[in-house]
N, CA, C and O atoms as a Tinker XYZ file with bonds, in Angstrom:
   508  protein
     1  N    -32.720000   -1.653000   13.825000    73     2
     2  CA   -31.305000   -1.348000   13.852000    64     1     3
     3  C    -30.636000   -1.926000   12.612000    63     2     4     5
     4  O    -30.634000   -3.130000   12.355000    81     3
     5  N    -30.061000   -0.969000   11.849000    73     3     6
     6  CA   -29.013000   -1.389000   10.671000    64     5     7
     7  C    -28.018000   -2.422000   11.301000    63     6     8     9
     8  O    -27.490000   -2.243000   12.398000    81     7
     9  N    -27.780000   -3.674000   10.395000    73     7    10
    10  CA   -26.357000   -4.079000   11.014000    64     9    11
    11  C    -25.361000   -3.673000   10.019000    63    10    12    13
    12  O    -24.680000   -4.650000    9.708000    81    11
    13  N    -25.032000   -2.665000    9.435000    73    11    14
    14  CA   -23.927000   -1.828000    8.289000    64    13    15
    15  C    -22.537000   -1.830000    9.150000    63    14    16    17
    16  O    -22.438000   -2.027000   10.361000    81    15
    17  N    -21.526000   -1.571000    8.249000    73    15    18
    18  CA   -20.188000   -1.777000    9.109000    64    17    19
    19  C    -19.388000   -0.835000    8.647000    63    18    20    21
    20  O    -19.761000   -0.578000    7.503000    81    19
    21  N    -18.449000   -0.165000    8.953000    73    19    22
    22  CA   -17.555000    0.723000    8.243000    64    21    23
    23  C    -15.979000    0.486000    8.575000    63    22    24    25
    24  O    -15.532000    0.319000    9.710000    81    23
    25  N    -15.392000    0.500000    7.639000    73    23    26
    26  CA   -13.966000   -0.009000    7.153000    64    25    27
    27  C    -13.293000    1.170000    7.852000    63    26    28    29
    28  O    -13.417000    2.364000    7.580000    81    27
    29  N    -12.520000    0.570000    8.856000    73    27    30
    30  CA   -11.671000    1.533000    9.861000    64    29    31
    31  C     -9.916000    1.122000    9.247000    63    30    32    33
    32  O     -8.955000    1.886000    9.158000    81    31
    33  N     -9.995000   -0.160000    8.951000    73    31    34
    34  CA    -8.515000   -0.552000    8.744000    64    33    35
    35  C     -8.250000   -1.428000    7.717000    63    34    36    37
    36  O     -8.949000   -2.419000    7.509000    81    35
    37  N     -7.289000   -1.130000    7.062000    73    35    38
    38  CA    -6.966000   -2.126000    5.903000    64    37    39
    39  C     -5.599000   -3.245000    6.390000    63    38    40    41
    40  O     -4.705000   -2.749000    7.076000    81    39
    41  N     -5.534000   -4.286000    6.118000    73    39    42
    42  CA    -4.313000   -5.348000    7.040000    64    41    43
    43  C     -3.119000   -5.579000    5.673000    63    42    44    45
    44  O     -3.648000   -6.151000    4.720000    81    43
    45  N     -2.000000   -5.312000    5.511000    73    43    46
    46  CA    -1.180000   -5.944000    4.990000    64    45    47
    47  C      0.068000   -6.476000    4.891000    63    46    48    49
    48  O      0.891000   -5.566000    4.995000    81    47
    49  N      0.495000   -7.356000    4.763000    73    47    50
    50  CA     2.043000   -7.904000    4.903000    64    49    51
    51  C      2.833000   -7.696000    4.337000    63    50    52    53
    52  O      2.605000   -7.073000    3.300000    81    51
    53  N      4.438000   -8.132000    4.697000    73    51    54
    54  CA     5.330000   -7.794000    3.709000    64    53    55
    55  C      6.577000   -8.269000    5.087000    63    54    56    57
    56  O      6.417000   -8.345000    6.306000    81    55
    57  N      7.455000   -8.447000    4.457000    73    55    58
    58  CA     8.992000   -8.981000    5.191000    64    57    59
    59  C      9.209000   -8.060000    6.259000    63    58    60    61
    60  O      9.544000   -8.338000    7.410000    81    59
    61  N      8.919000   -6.613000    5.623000    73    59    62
    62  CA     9.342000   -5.724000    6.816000    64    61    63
    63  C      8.079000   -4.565000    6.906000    63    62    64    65
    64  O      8.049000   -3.476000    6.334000    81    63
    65  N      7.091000   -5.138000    7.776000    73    63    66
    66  CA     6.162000   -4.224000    8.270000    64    65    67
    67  C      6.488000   -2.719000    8.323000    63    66    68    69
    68  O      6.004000   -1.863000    7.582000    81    67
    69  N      7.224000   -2.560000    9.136000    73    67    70
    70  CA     7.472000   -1.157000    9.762000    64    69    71
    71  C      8.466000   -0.149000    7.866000    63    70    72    73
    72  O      8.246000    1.004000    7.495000    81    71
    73  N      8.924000   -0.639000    7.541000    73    71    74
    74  CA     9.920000    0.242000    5.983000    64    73    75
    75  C      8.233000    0.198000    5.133000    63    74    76    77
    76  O      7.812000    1.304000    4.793000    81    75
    77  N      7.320000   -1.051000    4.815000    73    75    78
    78  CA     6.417000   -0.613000    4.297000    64    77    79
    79  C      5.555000    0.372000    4.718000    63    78    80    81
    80  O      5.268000    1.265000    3.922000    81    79
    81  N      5.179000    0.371000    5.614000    73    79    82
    82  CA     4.673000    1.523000    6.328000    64    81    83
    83  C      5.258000    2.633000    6.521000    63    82    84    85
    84  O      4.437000    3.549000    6.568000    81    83
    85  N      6.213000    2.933000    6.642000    73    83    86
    86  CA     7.000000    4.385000    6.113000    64    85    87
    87  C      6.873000    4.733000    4.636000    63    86    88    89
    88  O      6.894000    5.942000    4.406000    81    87
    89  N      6.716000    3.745000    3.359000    73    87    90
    90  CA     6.764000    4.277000    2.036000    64    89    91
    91  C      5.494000    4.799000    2.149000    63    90    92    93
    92  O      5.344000    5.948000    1.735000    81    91
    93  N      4.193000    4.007000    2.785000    73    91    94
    94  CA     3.027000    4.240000    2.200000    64    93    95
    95  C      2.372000    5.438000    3.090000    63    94    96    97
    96  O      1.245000    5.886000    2.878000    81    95
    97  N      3.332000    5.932000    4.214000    73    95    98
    98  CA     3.147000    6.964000    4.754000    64    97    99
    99  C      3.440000    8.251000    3.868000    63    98   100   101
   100  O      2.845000    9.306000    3.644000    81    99
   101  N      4.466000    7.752000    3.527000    73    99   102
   102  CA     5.121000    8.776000    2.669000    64   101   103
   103  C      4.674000    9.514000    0.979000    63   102   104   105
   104  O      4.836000   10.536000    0.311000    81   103
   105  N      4.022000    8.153000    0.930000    73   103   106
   106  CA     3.295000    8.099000   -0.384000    64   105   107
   107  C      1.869000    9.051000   -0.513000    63   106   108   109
   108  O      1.471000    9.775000   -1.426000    81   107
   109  N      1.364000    8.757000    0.649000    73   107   110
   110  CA    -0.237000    9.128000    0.730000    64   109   111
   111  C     -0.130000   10.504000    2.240000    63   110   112   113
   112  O     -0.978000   10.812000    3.077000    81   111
   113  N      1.180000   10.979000    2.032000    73   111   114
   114  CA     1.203000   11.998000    2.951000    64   113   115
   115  C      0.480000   11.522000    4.454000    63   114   116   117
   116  O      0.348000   12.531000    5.147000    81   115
   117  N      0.062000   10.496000    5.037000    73   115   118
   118  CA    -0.646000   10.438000    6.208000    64   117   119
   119  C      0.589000   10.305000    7.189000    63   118   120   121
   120  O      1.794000   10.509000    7.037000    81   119
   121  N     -0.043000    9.959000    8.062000    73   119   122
   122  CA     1.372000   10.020000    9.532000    64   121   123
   123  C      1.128000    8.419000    9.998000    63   122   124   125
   124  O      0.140000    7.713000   10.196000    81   123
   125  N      2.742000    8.229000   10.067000    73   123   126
   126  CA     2.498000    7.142000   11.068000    64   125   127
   127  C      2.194000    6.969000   12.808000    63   126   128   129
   128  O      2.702000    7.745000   13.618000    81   127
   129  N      1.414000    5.986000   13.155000    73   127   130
   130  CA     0.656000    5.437000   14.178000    64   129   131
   131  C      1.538000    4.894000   14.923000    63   130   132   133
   132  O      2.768000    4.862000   14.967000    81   131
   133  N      0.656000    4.458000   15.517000    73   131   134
   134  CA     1.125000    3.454000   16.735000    64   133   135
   135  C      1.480000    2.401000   16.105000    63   134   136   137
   136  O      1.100000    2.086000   14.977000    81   135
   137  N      2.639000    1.477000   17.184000    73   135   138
   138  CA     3.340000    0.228000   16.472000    64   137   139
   139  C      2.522000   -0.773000   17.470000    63   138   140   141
   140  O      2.144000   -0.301000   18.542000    81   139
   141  N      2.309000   -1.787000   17.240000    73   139   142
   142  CA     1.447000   -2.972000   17.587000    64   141   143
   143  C      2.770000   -4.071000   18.466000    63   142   144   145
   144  O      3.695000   -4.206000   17.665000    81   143
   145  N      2.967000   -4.557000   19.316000    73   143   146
   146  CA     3.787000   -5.632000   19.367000    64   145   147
   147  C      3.157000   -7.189000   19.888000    63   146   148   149
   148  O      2.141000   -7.473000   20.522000    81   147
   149  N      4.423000   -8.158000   19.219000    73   147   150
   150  CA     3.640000   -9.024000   19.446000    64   149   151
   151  C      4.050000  -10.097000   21.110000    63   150   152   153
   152  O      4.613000   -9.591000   22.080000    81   151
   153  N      3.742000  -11.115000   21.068000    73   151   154
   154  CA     3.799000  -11.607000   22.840000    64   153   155
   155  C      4.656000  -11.691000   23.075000    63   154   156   157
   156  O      4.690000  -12.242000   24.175000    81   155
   157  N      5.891000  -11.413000   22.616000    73   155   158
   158  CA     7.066000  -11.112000   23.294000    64   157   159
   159  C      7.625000   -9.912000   23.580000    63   158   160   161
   160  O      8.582000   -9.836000   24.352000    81   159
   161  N      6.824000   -8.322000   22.698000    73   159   162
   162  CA     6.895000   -7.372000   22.587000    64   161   163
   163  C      7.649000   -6.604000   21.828000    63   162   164   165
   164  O      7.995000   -5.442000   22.041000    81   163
   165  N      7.924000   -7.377000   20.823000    73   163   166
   166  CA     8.724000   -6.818000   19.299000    64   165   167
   167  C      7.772000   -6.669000   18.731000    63   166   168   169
   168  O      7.087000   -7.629000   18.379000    81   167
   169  N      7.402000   -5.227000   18.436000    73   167   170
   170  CA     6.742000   -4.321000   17.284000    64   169   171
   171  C      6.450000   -5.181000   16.218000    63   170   172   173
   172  O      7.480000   -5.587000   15.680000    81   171
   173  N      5.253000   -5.669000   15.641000    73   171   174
   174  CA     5.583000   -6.439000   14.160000    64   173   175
   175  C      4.286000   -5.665000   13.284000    63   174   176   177
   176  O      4.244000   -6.063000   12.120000    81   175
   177  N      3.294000   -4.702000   13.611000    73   175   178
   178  CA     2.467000   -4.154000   13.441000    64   177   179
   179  C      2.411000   -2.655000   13.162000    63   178   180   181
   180  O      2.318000   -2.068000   14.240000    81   179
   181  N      2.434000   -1.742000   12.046000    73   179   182
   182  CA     2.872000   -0.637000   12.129000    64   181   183
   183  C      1.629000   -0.031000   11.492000    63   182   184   185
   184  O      1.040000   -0.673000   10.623000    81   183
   185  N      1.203000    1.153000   11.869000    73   183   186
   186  CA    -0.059000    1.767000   11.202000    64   185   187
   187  C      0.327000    3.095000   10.236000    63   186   188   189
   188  O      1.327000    3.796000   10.399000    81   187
   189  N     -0.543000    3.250000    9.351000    73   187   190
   190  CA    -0.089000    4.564000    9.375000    64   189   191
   191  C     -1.456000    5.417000    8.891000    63   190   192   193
   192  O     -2.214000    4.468000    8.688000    81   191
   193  N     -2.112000    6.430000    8.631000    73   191   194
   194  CA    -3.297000    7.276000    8.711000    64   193   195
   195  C     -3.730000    8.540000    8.437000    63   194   196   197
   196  O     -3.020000    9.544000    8.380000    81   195
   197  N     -5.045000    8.466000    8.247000    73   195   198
   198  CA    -4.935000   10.058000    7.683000    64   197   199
   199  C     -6.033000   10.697000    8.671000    63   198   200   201
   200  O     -6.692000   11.693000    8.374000    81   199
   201  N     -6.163000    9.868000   10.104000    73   199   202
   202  CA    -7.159000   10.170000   10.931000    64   201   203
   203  C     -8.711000    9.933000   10.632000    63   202   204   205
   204  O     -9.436000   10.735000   11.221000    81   203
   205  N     -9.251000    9.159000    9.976000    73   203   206
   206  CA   -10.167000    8.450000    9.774000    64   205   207
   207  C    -10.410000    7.214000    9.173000    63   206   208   209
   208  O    -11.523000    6.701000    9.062000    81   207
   209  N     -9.040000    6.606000    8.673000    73   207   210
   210  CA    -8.712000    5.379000    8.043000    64   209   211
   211  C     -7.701000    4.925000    8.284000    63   210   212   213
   212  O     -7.003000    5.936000    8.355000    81   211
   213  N     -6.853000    3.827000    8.539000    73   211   214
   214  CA    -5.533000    3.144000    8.953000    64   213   215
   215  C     -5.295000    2.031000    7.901000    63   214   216   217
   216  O     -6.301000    1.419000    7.542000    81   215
   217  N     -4.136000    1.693000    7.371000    73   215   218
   218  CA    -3.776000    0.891000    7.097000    64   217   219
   219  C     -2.395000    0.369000    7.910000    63   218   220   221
   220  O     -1.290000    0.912000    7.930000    81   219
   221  N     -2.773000   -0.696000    8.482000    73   219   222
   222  CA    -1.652000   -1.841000    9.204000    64   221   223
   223  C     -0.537000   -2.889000    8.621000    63   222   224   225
   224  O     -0.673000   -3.955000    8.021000    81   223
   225  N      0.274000   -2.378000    8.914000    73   223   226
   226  CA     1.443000   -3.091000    8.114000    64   225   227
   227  C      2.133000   -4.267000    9.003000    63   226   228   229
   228  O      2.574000   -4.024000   10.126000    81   227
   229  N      2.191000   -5.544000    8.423000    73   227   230
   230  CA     2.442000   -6.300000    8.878000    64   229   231
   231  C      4.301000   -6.956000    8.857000    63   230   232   233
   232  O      4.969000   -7.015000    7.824000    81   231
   233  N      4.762000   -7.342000   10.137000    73   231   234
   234  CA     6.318000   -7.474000    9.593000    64   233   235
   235  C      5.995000   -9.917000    9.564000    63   234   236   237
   236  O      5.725000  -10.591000   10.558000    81   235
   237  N      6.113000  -10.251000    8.659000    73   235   238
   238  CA     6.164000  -11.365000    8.529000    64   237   239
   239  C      7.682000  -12.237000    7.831000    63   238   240   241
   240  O      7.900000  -12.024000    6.638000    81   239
   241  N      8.254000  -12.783000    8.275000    73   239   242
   242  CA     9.393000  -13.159000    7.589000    64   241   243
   243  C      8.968000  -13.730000    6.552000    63   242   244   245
   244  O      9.245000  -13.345000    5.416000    81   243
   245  N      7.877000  -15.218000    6.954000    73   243   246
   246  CA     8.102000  -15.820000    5.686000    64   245   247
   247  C      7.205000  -15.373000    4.639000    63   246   248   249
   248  O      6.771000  -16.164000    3.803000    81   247
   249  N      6.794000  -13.673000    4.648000    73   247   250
   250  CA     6.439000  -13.260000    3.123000    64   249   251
   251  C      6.719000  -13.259000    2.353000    63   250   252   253
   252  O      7.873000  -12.845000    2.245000    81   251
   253  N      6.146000  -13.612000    1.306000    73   251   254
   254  CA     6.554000  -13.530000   -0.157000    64   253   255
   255  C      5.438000  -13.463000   -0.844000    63   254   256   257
   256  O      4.324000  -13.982000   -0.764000    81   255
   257  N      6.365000  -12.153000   -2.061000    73   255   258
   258  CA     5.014000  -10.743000   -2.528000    64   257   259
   259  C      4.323000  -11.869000   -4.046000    63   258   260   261
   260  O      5.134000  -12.479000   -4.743000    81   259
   261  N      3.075000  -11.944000   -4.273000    73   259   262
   262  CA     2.999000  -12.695000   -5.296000    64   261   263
   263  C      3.737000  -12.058000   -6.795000    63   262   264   265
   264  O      4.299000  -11.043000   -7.208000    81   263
   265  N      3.332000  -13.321000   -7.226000    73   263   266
   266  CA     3.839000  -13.436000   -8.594000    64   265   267
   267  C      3.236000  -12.740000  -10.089000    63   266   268   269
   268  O      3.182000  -13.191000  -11.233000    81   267
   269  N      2.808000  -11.390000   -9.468000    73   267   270
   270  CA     2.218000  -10.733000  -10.819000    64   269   271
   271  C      3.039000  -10.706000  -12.272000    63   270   272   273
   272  O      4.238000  -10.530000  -12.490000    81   271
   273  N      2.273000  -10.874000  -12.896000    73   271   274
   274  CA     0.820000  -10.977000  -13.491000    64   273   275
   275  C      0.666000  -12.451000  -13.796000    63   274   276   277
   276  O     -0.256000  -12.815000  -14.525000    81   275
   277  N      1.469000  -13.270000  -13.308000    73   275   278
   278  CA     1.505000  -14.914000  -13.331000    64   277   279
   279  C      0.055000  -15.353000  -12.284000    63   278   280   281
   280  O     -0.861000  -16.065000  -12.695000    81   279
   281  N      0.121000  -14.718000  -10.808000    73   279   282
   282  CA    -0.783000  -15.230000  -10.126000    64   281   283
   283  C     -1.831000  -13.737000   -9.973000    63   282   284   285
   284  O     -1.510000  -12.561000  -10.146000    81   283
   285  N     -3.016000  -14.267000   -9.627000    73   283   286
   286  CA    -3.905000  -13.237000   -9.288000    64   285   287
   287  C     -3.905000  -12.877000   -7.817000    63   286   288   289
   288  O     -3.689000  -13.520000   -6.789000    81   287
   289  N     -4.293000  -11.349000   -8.141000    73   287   290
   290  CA    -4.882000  -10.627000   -6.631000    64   289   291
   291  C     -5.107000  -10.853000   -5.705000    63   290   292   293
   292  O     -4.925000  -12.065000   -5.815000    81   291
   293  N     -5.527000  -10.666000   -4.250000    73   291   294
   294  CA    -6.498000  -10.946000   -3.893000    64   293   295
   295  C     -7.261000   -9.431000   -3.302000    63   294   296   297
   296  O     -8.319000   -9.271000   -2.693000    81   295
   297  N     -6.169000   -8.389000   -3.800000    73   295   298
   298  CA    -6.261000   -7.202000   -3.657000    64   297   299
   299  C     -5.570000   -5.992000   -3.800000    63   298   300   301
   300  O     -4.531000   -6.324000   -3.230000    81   299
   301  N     -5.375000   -4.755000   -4.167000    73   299   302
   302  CA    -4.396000   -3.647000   -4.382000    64   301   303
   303  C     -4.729000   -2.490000   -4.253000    63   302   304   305
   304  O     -5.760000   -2.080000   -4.787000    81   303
   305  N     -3.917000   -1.684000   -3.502000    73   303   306
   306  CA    -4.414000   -0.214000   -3.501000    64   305   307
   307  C     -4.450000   -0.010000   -4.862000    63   306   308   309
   308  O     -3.709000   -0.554000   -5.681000    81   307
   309  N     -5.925000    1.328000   -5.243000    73   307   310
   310  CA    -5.274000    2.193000   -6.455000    64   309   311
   311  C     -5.279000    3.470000   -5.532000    63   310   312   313
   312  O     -6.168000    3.683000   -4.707000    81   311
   313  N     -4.072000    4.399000   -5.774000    73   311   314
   314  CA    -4.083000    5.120000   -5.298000    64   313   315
   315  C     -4.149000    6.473000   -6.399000    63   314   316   317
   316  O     -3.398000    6.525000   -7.373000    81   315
   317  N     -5.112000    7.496000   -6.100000    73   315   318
   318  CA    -5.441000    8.630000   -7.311000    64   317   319
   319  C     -4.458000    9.965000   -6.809000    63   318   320   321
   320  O     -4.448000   10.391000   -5.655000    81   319
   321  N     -3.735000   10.454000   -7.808000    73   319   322
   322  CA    -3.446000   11.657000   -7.838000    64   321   323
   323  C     -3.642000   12.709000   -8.578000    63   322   324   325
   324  O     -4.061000   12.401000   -9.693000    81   323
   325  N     -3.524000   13.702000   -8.428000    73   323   326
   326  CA    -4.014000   15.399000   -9.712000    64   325   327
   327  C     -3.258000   14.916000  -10.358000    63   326   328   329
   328  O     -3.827000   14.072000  -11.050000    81   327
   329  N     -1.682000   14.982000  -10.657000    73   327   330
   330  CA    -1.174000   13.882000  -11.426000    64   329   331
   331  C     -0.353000   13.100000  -11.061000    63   330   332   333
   332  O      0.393000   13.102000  -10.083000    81   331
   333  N     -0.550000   12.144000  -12.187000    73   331   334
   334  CA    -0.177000   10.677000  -11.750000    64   333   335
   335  C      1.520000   10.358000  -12.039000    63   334   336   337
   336  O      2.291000    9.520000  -11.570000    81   335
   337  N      1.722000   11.742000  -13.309000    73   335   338
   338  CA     3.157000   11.234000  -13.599000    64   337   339
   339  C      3.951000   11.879000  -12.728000    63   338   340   341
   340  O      5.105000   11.486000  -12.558000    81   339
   341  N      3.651000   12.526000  -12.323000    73   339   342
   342  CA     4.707000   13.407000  -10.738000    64   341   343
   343  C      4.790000   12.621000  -10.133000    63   342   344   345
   344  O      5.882000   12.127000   -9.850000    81   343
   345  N      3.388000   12.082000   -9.583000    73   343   346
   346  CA     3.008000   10.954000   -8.549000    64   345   347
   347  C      4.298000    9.568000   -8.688000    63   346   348   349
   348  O      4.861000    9.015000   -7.743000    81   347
   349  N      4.412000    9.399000   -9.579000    73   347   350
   350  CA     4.902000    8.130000  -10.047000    64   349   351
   351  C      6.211000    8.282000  -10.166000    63   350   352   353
   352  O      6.968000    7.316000  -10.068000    81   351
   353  N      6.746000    9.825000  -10.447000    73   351   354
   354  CA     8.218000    9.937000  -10.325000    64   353   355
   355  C      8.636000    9.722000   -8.573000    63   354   356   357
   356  O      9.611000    9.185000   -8.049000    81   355
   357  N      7.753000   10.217000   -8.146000    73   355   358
   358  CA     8.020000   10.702000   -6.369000    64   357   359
   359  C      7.873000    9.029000   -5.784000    63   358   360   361
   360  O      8.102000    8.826000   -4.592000    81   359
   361  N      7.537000    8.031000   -6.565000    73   359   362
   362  CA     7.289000    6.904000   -5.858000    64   361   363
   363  C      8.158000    5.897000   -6.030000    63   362   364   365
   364  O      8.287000    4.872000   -5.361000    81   363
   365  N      8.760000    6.273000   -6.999000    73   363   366
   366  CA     9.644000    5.759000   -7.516000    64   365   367
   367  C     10.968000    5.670000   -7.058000    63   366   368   369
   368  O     11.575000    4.602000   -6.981000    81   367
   369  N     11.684000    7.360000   -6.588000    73   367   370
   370  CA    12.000000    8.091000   -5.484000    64   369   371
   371  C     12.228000    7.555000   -4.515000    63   370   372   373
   372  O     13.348000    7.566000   -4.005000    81   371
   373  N     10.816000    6.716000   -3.828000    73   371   374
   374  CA    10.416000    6.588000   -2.033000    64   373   375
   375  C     10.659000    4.406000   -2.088000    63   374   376   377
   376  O     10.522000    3.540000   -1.224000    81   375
   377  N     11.050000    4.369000   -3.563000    73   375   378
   378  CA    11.156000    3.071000   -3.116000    64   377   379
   379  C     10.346000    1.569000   -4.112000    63   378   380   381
   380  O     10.521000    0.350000   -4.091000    81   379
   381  N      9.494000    2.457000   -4.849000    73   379   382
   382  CA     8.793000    1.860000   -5.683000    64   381   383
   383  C      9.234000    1.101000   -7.107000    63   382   384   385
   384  O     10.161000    1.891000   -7.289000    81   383
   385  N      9.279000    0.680000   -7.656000    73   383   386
   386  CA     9.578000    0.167000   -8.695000    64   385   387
   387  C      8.426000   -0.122000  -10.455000    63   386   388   389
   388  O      7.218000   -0.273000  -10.274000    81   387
   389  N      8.723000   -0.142000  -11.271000    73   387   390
   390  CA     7.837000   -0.540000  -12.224000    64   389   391
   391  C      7.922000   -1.747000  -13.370000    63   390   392   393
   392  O      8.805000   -2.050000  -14.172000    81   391
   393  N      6.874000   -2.186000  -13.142000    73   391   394
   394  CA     7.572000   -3.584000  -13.779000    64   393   395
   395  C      6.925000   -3.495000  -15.420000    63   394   396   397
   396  O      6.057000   -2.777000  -15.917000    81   395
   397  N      7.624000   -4.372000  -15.867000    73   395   398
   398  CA     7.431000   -4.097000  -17.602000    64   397   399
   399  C      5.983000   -4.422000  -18.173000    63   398   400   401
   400  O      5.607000   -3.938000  -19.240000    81   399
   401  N      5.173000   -5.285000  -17.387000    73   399   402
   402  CA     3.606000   -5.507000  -17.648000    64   401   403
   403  C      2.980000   -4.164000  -17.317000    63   402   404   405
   404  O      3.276000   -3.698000  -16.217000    81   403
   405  N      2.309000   -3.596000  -17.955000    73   403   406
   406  CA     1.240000   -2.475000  -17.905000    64   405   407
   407  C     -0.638000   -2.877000  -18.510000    63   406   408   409
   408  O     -0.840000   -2.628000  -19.698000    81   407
   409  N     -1.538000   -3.303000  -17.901000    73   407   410
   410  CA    -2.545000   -3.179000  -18.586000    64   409   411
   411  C     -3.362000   -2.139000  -18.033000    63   410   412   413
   412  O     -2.871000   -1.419000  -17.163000    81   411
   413  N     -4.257000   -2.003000  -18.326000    73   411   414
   414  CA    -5.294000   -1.140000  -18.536000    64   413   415
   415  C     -4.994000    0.540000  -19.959000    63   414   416   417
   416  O     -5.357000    1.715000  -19.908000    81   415
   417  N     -4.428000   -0.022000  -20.696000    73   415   418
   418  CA    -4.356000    1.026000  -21.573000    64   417   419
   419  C     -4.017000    2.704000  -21.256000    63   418   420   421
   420  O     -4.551000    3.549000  -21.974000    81   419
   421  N     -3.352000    3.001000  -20.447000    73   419   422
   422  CA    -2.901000    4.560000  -20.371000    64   421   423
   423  C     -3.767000    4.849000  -19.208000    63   422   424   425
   424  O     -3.351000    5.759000  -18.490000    81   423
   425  N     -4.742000    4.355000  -18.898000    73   423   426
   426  CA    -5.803000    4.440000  -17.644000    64   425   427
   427  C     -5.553000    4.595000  -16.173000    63   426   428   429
   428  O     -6.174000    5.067000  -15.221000    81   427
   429  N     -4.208000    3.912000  -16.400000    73   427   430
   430  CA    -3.171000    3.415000  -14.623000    64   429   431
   431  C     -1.784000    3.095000  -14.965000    63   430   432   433
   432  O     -1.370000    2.693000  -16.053000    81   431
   433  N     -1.035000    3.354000  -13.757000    73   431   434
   434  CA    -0.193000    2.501000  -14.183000    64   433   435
   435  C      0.056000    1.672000  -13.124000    63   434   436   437
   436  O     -0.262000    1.949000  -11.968000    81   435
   437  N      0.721000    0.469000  -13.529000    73   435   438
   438  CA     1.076000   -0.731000  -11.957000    64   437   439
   439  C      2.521000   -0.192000  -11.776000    63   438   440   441
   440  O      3.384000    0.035000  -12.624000    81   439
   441  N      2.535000   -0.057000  -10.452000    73   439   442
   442  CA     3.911000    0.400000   -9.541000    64   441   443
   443  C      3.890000   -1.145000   -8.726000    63   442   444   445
   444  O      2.886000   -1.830000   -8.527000    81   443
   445  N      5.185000   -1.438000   -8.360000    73   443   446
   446  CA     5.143000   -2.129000   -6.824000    64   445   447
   447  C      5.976000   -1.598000   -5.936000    63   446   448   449
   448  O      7.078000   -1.082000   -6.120000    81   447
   449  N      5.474000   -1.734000   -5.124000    73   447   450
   450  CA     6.018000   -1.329000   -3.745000    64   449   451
   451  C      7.420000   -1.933000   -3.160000    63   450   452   453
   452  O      7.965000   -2.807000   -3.834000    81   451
   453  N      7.963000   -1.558000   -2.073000    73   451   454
   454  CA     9.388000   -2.053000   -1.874000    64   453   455
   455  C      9.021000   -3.508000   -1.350000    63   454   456   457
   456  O      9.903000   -4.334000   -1.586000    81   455
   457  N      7.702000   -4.073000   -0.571000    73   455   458
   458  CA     7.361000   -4.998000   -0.278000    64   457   459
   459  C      7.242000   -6.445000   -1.919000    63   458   460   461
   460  O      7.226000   -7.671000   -1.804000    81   459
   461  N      7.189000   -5.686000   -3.106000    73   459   462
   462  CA     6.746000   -6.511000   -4.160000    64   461   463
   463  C      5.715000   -6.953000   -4.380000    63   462   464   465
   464  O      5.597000   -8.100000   -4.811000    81   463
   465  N      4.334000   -5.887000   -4.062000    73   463   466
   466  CA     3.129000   -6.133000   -4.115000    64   465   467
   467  C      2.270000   -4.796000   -4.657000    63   466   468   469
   468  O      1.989000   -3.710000   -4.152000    81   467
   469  N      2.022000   -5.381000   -5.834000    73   467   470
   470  CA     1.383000   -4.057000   -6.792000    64   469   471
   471  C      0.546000   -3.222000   -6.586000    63   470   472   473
   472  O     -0.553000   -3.678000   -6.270000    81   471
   473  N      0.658000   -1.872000   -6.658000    73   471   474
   474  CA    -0.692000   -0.680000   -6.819000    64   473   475
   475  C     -0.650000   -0.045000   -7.747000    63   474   476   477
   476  O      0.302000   -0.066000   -8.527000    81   475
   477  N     -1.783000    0.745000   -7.892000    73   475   478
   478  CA    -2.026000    1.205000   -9.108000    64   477   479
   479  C     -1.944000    2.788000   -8.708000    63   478   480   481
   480  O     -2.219000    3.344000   -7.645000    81   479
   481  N     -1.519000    3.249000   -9.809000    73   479   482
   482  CA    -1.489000    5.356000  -10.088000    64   481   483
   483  C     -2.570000    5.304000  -11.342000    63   482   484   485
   484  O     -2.745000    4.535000  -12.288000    81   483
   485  N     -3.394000    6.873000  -10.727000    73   483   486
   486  CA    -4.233000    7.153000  -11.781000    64   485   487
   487  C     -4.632000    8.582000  -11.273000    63   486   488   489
   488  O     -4.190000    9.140000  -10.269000    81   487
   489  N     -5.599000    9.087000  -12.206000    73   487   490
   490  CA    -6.263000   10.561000  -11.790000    64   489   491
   491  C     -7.038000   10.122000  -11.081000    63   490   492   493
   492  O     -6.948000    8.908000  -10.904000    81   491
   493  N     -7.972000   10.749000  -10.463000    73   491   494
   494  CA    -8.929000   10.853000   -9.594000    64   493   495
   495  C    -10.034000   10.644000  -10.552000    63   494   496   497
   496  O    -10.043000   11.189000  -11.655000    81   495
   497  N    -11.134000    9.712000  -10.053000    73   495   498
   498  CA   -12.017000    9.685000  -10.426000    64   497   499
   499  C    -12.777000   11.095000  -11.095000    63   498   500   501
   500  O    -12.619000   12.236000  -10.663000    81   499
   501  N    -13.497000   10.763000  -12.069000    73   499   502
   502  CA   -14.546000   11.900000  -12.118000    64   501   503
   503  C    -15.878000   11.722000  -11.208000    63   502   504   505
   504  O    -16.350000   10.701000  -10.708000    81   503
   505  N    -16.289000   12.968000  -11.170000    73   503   506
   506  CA   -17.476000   12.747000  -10.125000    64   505   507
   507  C    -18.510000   13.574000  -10.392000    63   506   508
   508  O    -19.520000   13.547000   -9.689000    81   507
C-alpha cells in the first residue's frame, strides 16, 4: 500500500476571512462553499472551490499580512492566466492592489490581495 496523499485544501488567514474569500472566488471564477463556524457558532471559516480543490479562508483579528519584500514567504498563490494583463486589470477591479517592488523580470507580476498578502499573475505554464 502507497502511503501518497493528495492536497484537498489550502488554509489561509487574513482579518476578514469571509471578503477574502469572495475576492479569490471571484478571481479564480470558483464558487463559494460552505462557511465553517467556530464554538460559539460565528462563521470564521469560509471556502471557496472549483469542485476538486478548496481553499479556506480564515477570519482572524489579530492578522497581520507580512511585510513584503522586507520579510519572507512562507507561501503564495501564483495564479496563471491566457492573459495576465486583463487578468491584472480585473483584480485590481475586485480589490487587489500593486505594490512598487516587482521581481522576476516581466515573468509575473506581484499583486496583493485586499488581505495584504502577495500573489503572483503570469501565463500559463508551457507544457
Amino acid at each position: 500500500m502507497t502511503t501518497t496523499g493528495t492536497i484537498t485544501s489550502l488554509a489561509f488567514w487574513a482579518q476578514d476571512g469571509k471578503a477574502l474569500a469572495a475576492f479569490y472566488a471571484a478571481a479564480l471564477g470558483w464558487e463559494l462553499g460552505p462557511a465553517y463556524p467556530d464554538e460559539s457558532g460565528t462563521p470564521i471559516a469560509f471556502t471557496v472551490t472549483d469542485g476538486t480543490t478548496a481553499c479556506i479562508f480564515y477570519s482572524a483579528h489579530d492578522f497581520k499580512a507580512p511585510r513584503w519584500p522586507e520579510e519572507q514567504l512562507p507561501f503564495h498563490f501564483n495564479l496563471a492566466f491566457p492573459d495576465p494583463a486583463a487578468a491584472e486589470e480585473r483584480l485590481l477591479e475586485l480589490g487587489a492592489t500593486k505594490p512598487e517592488h516587482q521581481p522576476g523580470q516581466g515573468h509575473w507580476t506581484v499583486l496583493l490581495d485586499p488581505s495584504g498578502q502577495p500573489f503572483c499573475v503570469s501565463e500559463p505554464p508551457n507544457t
